[in-house]
C-alpha positions in Angstrom: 110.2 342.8 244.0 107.6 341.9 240.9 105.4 338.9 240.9 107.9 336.8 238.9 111.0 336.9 241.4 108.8 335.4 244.0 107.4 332.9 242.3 111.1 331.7 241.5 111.8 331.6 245.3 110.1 328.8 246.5 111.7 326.7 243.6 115.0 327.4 244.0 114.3 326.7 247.4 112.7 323.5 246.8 115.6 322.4 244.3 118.2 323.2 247.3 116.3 321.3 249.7 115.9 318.0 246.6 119.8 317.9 246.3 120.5 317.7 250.3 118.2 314.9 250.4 120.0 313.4 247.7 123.4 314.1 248.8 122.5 313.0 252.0 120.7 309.6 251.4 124.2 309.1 248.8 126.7 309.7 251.5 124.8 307.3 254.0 124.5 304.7 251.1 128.1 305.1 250.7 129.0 304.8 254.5 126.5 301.6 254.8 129.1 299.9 251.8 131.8 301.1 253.3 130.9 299.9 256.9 129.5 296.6 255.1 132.9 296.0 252.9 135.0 296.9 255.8 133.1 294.3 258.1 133.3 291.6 254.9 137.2 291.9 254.2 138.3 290.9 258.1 135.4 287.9 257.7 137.0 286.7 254.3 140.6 287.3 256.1 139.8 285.2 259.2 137.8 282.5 256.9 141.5 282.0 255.5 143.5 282.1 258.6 141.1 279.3 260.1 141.3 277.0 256.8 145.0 277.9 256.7 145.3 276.7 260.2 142.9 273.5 258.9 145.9 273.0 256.7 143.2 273.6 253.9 145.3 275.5 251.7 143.2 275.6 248.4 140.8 277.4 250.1 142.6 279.6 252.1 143.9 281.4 249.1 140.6 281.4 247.7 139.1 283.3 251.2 142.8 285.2 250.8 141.6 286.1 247.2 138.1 287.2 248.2 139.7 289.3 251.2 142.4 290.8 248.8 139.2 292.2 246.3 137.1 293.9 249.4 140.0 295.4 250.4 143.1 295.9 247.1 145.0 298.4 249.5 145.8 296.0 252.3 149.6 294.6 251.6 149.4 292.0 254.0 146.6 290.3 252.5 148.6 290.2 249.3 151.4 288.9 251.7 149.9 286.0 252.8 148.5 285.1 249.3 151.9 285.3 247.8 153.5 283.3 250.5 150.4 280.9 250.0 151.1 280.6 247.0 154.6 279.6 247.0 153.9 277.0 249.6 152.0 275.2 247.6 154.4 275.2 244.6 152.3 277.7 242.8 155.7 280.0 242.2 154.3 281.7 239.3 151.5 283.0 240.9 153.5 283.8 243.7 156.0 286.3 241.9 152.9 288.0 240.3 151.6 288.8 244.1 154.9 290.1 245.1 155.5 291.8 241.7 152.5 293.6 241.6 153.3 294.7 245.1 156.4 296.2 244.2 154.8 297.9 241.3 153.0 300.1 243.8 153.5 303.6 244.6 151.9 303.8 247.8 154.1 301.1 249.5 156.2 302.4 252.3 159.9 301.6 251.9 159.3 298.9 254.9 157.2 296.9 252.7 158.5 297.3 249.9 161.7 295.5 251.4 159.7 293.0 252.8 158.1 292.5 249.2 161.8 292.4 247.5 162.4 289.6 250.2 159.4 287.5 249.5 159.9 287.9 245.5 163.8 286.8 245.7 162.3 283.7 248.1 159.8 282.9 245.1 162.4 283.3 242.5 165.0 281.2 244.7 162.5 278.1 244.9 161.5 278.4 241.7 165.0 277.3 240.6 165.1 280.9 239.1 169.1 281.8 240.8 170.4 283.9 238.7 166.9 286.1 238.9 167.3 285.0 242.7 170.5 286.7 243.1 170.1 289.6 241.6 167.0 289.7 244.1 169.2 288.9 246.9 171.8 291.1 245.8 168.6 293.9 245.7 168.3 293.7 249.6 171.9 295.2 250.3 171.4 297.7 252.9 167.9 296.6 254.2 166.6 295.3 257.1 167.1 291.8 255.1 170.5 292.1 254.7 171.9 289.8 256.5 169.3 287.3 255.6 170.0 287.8 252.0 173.6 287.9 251.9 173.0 283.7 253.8 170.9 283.3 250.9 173.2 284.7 248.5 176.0 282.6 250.0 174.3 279.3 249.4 173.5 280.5 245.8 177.2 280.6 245.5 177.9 277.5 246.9 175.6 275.6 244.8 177.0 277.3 241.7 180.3 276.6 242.8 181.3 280.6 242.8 183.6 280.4 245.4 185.2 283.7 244.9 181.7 285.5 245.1 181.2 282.8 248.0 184.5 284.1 249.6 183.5 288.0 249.1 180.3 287.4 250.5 181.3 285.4 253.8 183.8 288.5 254.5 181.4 290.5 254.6 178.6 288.6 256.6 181.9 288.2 259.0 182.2 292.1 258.2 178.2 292.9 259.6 178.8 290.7 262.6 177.0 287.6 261.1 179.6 285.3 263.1 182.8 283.9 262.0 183.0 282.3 258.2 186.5 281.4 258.4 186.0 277.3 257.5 184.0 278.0 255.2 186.2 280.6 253.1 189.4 278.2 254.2 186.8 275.5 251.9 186.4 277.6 249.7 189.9 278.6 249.0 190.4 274.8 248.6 188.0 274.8 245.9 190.0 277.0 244.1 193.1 275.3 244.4 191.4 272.0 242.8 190.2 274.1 240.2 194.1 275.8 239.3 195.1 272.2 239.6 193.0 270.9 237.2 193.8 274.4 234.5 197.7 272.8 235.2 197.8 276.2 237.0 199.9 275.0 240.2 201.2 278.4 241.4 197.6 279.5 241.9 197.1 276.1 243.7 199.4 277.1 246.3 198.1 280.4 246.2 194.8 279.9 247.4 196.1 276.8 249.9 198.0 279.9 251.7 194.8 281.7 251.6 193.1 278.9 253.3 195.5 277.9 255.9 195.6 281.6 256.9 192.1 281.9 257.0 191.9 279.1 259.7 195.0 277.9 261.0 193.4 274.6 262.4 191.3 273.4 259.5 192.2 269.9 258.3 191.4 270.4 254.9 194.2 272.9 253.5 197.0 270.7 255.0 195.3 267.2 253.8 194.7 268.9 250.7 198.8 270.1 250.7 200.0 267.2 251.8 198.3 264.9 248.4 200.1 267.5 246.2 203.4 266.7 247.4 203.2 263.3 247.3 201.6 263.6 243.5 204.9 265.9 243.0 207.1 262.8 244.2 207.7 265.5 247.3 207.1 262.1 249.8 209.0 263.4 252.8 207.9 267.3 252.5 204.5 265.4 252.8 204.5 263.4 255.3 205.8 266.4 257.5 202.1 268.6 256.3 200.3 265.1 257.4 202.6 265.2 261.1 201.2 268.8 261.7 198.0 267.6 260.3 197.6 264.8 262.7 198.7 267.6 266.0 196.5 269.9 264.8 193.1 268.0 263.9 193.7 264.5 265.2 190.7 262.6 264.4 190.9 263.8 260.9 194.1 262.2 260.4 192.5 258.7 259.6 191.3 260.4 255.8 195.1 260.4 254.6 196.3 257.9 256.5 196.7 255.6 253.4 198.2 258.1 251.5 200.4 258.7 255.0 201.8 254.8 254.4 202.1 255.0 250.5 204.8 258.3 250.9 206.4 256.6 253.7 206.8 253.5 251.3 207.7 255.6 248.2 210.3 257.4 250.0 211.1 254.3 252.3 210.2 255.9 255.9 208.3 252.7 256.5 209.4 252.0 260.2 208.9 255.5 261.6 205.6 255.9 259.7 204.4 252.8 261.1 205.4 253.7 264.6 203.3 256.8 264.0 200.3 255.2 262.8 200.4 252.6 265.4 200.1 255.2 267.9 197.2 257.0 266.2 195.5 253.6 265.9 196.2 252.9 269.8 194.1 255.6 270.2 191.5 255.2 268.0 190.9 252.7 265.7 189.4 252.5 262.4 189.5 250.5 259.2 191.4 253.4 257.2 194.3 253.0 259.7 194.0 249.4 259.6 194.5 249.3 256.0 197.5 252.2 256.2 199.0 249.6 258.8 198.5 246.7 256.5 200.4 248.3 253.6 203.4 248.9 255.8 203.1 245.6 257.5 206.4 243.8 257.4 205.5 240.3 256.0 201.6 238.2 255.6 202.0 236.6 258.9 202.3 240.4 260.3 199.2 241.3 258.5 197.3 238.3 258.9 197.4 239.3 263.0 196.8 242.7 262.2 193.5 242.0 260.6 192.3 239.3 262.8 192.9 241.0 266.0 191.0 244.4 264.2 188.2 242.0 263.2 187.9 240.5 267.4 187.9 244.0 268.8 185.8 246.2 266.3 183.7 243.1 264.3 182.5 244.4 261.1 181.7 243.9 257.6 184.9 245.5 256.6 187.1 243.9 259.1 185.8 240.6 258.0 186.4 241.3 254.6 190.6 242.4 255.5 191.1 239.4 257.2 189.4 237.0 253.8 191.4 239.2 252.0 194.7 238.3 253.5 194.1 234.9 254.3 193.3 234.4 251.0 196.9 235.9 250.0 198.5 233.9 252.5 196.4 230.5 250.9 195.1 230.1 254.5 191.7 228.5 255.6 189.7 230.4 258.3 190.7 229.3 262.1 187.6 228.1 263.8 187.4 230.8 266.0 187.6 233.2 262.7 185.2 231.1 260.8 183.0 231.5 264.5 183.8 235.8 264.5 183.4 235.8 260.4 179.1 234.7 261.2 178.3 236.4 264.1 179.8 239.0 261.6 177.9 238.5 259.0 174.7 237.7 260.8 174.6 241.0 263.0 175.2 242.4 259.1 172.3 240.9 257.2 169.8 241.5 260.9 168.9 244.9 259.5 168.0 243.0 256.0 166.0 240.8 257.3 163.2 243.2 257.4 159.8 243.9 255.7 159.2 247.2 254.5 155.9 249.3 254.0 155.7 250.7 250.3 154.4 253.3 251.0 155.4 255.2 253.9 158.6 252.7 254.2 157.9 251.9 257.4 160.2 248.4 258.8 159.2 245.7 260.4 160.8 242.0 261.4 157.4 240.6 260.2 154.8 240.8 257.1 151.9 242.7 258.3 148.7 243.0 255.9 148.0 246.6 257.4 151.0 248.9 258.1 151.4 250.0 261.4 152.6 253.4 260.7 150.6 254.4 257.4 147.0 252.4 258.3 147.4 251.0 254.4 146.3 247.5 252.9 148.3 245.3 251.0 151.9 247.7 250.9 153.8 245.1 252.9 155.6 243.5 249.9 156.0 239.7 250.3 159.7 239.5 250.4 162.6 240.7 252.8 164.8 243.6 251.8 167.3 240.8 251.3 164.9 239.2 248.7 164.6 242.6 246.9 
């Protein structure tokens, strides 16, 4: 070996020996950030859950935001932040979190559901539906799928889609959701308003079939069947749907009882029709029955006693107001024991009015107070009554 070679040795050597101490004083640099960013991101995350808890929202999502930066892998840091977010109205925002979530790649399908979820919950109170929907509608087959289908449902309903409304409570029914069967029977009656009003009756009764078969005992489809028979001059085929109606659902008897006495009249049933309604009142009162009973009353004297003896068992504004109505027809002056029921009437009524109420938080009171007892503010007692008002 010559002179040169081992001169070259020891410097090879010594340029090994320089890059392990590099390399190593690099990897523990790295490990000291690492162990220093991984002890910062749960500090910044449990900074937000305290303030979030401190119902300090601004700056939770600004500890959320820091947390998110030490640490852009963690999902459910960009969880919370997105639901943050849309708490606070910030729905924007909100769809960017869960958008950019869904954007990527290394998202397990678990939370990528859960990210579809939150963005069709963003979109929905946003105001966004028809981007809401087709978010909903994204969640078929998920772990959310129940959930969204209830969402999707209301979607429907408030967009008045009542066959999609009616294909998705079949299938909730389908998954084991519970039973939907009033609300599809509602929703078939939708659609029989909506035929009647396209002068498209045979669909009208169409869907009215669908809804009594969908629930058997719902008032609706036969109160609902029942006013287009009368408005077809039917009276009598009428008043036989309101009969069932009334053995079926009894208490919901008292919403057609008025068009009850105006078929018996038109098709001049009056005495058995009041012999019916007399026995549903028996049973339980109420000013819709009193006025079906009035109509069908045989002269004013008749009626006059109907409405004053309604008025001394069951005093109300309403009650009052029949039996001023009648005496009035009859040109009769208030008895003195009416014109006694008529203000202990009327005073029980205007009690409730009588009342100061807070500005600001609307808390009542019977007197003015210059603080409000349920707010703690100044000066938001108005000076007047609600009857002044």
């Amino acid at each position: 070996m010559d002179s040169d070679s081992l001169t070259s040795l020891p410097l090879a050597l010594l340029g090994l020996m320089v890059a392990f101490a590099f390399g190593w004083l690099a990897s523990r640099f790295d490990l000291k950030q690492w162990k220093r960013e991984q002890s910062d991101s749960p500090k910044a995350y449990y900074k937000g859950l305290n303030l979030l808890l401190n119902e300090q929202q601004d700056k939770a999502i600004d500890a959320f935001i820091e947390a998110a930066q030490h640490d852009p892998g963690t999902a459910d840091l960009h969880f919370a932040l997105g639901n943050l977010f849309r708490r606070r109205g910030d729905y924007e925002r909100a769809v960017r979190v869960h958008q950019h979530l869904l954007g990527r790649g290394d998202l397990s399908a678990t939370e990528r559901e859960r990210a579809q979820h939150a963005l069709a919950q963003d979109f929905l109170k946003a105001g966004l539906f028809d981007r809401a929907e087709a978010a909903f509608r994204a969640l078929e087959g998920t772990v959310f799928d129940t959930d969204a289908r209830l969402e999707l449902l209301t979607l429907q309903e408030r967009s008045r889609d009542w066959a999609g409304a009616t294909e998705t409570a079949r299938k909730l029914e389908a998954a084991g959701a519970g039973s939907f069967a009033s609300r599809i029977a509602h929703y078939a009656c939708e659609l029989a308003l909506e035929a009647d009003a396209r002068r498209r009756p045979d669909d009208a009764e169409a869907a009215l079939a669908r809804a009594r078969e969908a629930a058997p005992q719902a008032a609706r489809p036969r109160a609902l069947t029942g006013q287009r028979l009368a408005q077809g001059g039917r009276h009598r085929e009428a008043i036989a749907v309101w009969d069932e109606l009334l053995a079926v659902q009894p208490t919901a008897f008292a919403l057609v009882a008025g068009d009850y006495a105006a078929a018996a009249l038109a098709c001049g049933d009056t005495d058995a029709a009041r012999t019916q309604l007399q026995a549903v009142y028996a049973r339980a009162p109420s000013i819709d029955l009193l006025a079906a009973l009035l109509q069908l009353a045989a002269d004013g004297a008749s009626r006059t006693a109907l409405a004053r003896g309604h008025l001394q068992q069951h005093p109300g504004l309403s009650a009052a107001a029949a039996l001023l109505a009648e005496l009035r027809t009859q040109g009769e002056a208030p008895t003195p024991a009416d014109a006694e029921l008529l203000q202990r009437v009327s005073a029980a009524a205007a009690r409730p009015l009588r009342r100061y109420r807070c500005a600001a938080c609307g808390f009542e009171a019977q007197q003015h107070f210059w603080q409000c007892p349920g707010c703690q503010g100044w000066d938001s007692y108005p000076p007047h009554r609600l009857e002044d008002a």
